[in-house]
N, C-alpha and C positions, 0 to 999 in steps of 0.2 A: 844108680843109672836108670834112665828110662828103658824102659821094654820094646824090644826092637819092633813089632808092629806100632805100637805109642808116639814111636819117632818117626815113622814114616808116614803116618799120618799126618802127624805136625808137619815134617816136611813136603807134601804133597800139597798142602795148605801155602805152603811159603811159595811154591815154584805158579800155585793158581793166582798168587797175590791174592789170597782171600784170608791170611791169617788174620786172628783178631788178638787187639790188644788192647788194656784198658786205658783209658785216656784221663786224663785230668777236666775240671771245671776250667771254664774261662770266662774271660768276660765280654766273649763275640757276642756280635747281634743272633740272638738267637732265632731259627727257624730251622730248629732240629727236635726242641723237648717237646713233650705231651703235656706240659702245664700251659694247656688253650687258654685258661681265661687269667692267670696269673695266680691262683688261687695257692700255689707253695710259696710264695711270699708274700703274701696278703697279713698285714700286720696285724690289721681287725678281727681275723681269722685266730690268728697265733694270741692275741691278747684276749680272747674272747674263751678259747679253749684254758687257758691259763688260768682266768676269771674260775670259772664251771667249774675246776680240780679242787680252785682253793674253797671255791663257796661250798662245796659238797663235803671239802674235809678229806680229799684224796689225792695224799701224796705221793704214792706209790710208784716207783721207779718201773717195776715189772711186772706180769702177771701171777706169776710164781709156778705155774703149772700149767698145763691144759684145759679146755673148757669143763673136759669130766671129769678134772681134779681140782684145784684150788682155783681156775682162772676165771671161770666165769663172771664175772665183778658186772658189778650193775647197771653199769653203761651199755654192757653189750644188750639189756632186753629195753634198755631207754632208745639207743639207737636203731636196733630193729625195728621195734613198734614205728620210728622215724621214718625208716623204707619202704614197708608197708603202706604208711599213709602215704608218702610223696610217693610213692612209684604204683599206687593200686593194686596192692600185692597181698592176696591172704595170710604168709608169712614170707619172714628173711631169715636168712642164716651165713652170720659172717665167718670167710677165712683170711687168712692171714693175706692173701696175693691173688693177683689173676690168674697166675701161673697151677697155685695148689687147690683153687676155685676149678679150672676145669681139671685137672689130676682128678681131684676127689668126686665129682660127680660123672665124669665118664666111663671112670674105673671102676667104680660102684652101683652103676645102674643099669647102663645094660646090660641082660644076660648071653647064657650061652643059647645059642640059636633063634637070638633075637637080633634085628638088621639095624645098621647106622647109614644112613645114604648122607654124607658131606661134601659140604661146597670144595673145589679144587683148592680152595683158597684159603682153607680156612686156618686159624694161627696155630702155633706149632705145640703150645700146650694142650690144645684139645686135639689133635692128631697123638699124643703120646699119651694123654687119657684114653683114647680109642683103643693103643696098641695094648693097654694094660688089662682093657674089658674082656672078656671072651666072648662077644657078639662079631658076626661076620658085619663088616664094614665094605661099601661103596663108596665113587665117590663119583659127585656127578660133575658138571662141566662150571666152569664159574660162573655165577648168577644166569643159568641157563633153565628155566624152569621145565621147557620142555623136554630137556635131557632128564630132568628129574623123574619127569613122568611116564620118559621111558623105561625108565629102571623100576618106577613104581611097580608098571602094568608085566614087566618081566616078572617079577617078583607077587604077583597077585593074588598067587595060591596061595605063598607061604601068609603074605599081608592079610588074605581073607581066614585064617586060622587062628584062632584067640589065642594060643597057644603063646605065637610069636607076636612080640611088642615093635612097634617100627619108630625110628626114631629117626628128625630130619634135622640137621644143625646146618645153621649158617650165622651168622654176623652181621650185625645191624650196618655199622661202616668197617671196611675192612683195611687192617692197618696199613698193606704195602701196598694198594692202589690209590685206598679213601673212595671209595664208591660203593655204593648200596644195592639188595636186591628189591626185589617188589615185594614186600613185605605182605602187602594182601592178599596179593596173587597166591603167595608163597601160601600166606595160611588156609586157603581157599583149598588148595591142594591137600594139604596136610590133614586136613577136616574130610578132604573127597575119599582120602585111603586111608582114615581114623589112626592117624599118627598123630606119633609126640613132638612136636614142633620145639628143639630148643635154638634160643638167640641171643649172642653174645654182643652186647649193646657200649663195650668196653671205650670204643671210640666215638659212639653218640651224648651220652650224658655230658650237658653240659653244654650244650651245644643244638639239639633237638628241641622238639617236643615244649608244651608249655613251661619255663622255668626251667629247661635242660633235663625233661624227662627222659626223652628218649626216643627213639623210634617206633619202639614193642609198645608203648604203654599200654595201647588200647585192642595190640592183638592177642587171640588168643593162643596162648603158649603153653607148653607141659612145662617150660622151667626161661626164665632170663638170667644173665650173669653181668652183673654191673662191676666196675671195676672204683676203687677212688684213686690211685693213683695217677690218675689223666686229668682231666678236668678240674677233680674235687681237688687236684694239690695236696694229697695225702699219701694214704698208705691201707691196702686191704681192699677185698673184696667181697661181692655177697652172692648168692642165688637167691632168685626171687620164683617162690614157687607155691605148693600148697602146705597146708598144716602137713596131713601123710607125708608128702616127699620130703620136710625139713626132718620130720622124727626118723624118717628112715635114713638119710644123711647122716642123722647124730651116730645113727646105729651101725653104718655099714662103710661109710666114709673115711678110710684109713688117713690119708691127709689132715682130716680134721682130728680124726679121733687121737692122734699120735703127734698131734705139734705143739708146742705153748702158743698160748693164747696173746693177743696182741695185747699191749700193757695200756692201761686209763687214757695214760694222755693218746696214745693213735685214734680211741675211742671218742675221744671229747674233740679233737680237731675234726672229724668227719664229720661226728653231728652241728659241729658251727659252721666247715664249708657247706651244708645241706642248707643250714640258715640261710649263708646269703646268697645262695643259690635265689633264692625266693624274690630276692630285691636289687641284686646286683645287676648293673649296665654294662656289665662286661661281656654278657652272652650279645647284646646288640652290637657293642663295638666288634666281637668277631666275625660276624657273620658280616658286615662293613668290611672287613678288613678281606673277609674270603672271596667277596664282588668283586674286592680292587684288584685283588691279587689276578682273577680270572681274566677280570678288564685289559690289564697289563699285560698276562698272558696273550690277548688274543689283540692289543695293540703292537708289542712286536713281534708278531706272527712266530710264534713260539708251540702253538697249538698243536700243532702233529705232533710234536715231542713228550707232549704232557694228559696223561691220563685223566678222562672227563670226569670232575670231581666236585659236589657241591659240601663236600667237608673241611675239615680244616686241614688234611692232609694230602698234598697235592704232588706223585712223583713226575719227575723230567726223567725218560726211560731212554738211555746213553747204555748201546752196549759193552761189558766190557768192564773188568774190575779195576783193571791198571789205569784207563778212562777215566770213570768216573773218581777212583781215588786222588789220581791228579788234578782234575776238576775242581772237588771239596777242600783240597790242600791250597789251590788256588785262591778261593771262592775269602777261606779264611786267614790268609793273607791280606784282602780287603776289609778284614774284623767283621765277617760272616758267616757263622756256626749254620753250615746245611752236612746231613751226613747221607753217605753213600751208601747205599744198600749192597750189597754185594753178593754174588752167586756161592753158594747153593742155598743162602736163606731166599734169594728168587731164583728163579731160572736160567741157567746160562744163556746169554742172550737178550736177557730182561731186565740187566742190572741199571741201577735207576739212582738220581738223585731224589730224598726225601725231605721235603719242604714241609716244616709241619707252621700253620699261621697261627697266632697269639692275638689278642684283642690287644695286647699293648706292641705290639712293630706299628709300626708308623708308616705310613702312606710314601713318605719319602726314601724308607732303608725298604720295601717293597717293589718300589721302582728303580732302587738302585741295585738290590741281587737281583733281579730279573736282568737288567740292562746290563749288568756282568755274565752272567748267564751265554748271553749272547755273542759274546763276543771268545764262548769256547764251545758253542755247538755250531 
């Protein structure tokens, strides 16, 4: 039997309508997943990593161990060197997820009585890498720079002290709005109070930057964290940072140092979506597609309801769990997979439909969820 607090939690969940459960595949028009450019079913991709296994002679099902036991196999230093060059990066260093990408380096790098100043917004794995750190954490306003700089100059003595390291994390696009900060601006700052500027690019790549670099490429950062699971249609994450910061990672990064290592073929699919990253027209069809989709937003005067967003993730902000979960249930009843964000992963009050756009929806299944849309707000 469950444990009476265990139950009453789940049940406090039921009576919020916020429980979650897992759901099945289907085959609704999709404007829910994070494969923006189609790239997890990208045939060329999948017969291309396939190709690479057998031509190299590596058939290996699994890694067999962790990096600093048996796993390291040698796609992982073919693919690094890969991110390096495509992302302008001194070194990279893969883990297994976005999720254990921020665990391990938040948990591991700041110390004690060294500051983290964090966007209100920022995703929920690096807020639980933070709790893991023993640095005192802040947190400034969402993409408010000058809230940032008030915290700065509060904190100016300890910041003017070598002692303590300061460190500013925000998000290139952020997943439950899909809107960016001033990246410039930001690092302008960061440079002004000789901080560690880190930025989670997890929803830019792909979509960004020349060939879907990113938004960070060309600033400068104590560390970036790329995701492939979005974009690239894979699986696994990196940090992008310097030679020191990756050996120290090898060295002090529990997550990494305590996982198995992702097996050949996750290796060889990334390094072929990075390929066509390079030549594929799918980054243009998106951003086509994120015009229309705003076009149409703001043709049926839909626009106070949806969060200003030049990315591919665009929420309709409907108060309200039981709202919008009947909305979504709605929505795919017309063979339209939109999914509903739900309070407490936002804020009571904020609860939203999340619209995420694909370079393959169609100009016509975009003016038709919109046009339904409409007809329940």
């Amino acid at each position: 039997m469950l444990p009476k607090k265990l139950k009453n939690k789940l049940d406090a969940r039921k009576t919020e309508n916020a429980l979650r459960t897992l759901g099945t595949q289907s085959n609704l028009i999709d404007f829910s997943s994070n494969d923006y450019l189609g790239f997890s079913k990208n045939e060329n991709i999948f017969n291309a990593a396939h190709h690479y296994l057998k031509e190299h002679n590596n058939t290996l099902n699994g890694a067999t161990g962790s990096r600093l036991l048996s796993g390291n196999h040698n796609l992982y230093t073919t693919v690094e060197k890969q991110l390096c060059k495509f992302h302008n990066s001194e070194a990279a260093l893969i883990f297994n997820s976005g999720y254990t990408t921020n665990l391990g380096l938040f948990s591991s790098v700041p110390q004690k009585d060294d500051i983290i100043f964090y966007d209100a917004f920022i995703h929920a794995s690096i807020r639980d890498g933070i709790k893991m750190s023993n640095a005192k954490a802040y947190k400034f306003e969402h993409n408010n720079l000058e809230d940032l700089q008030k915290l700065l100059s509060r904190h100016s003595k300890l910041v003017s002290e070598s002692q303590h390291e300061i460190y500013i994390v925000t998000e290139s696009v952020f997943s439950m709005d899909g809107d960016s900060p001033d990246l410039e601006s930001l690092s302008n700052v960061s440079e002004k109070y000789n901080c560690n500027l880190i930025i989670d690019e997890a929803h830019a790549i792909g979509l960004f930057g020349k060939n879907g670099r990113g938004l960070a490429n060309s600033i400068k950062t104590f560390a970036r964290i790329i995701t492939f699971g979005k974009a690239l249609g894979s699986h696994g994450a990196a940090i992008l940072c310097s030679d020191d910061l990756k050996q120290y990672l090898i060295n002090f990064s529990r997550p990494f140092i305590y996982t198995t290592a992702l097996p050949p073929h996750a290796l060889a699919t990334i390094k072929c979506a990075y390929e066509a990253l390079e030549s594929t027209s799918e980054i243009e069809k998106l951003k086509q597609n994120i015009s229309f989709f705003k076009s149409e937003i703001k043709r049926l005067q839909l626009e106070n309801k949806f969060i200003n967003s030049d990315s591919a993730i665009h929420c309709c902000v409907i108060s309200g769990n039981e709202t919008i979960k009947t909305i979504a249930q709605d929505l795919a009843k017309e063979n339209f997979s939109v999914k509903p964000i739900l309070s407490p992963t936002v804020k009571k009050g904020e609860e939203r439909l999340r619209f995420c756009i694909h370079s393959y929806n169609t100009k016509a299944e975009i003016s038709q969820v919109l046009k339904l849309l409409t007809t329940f707000v």
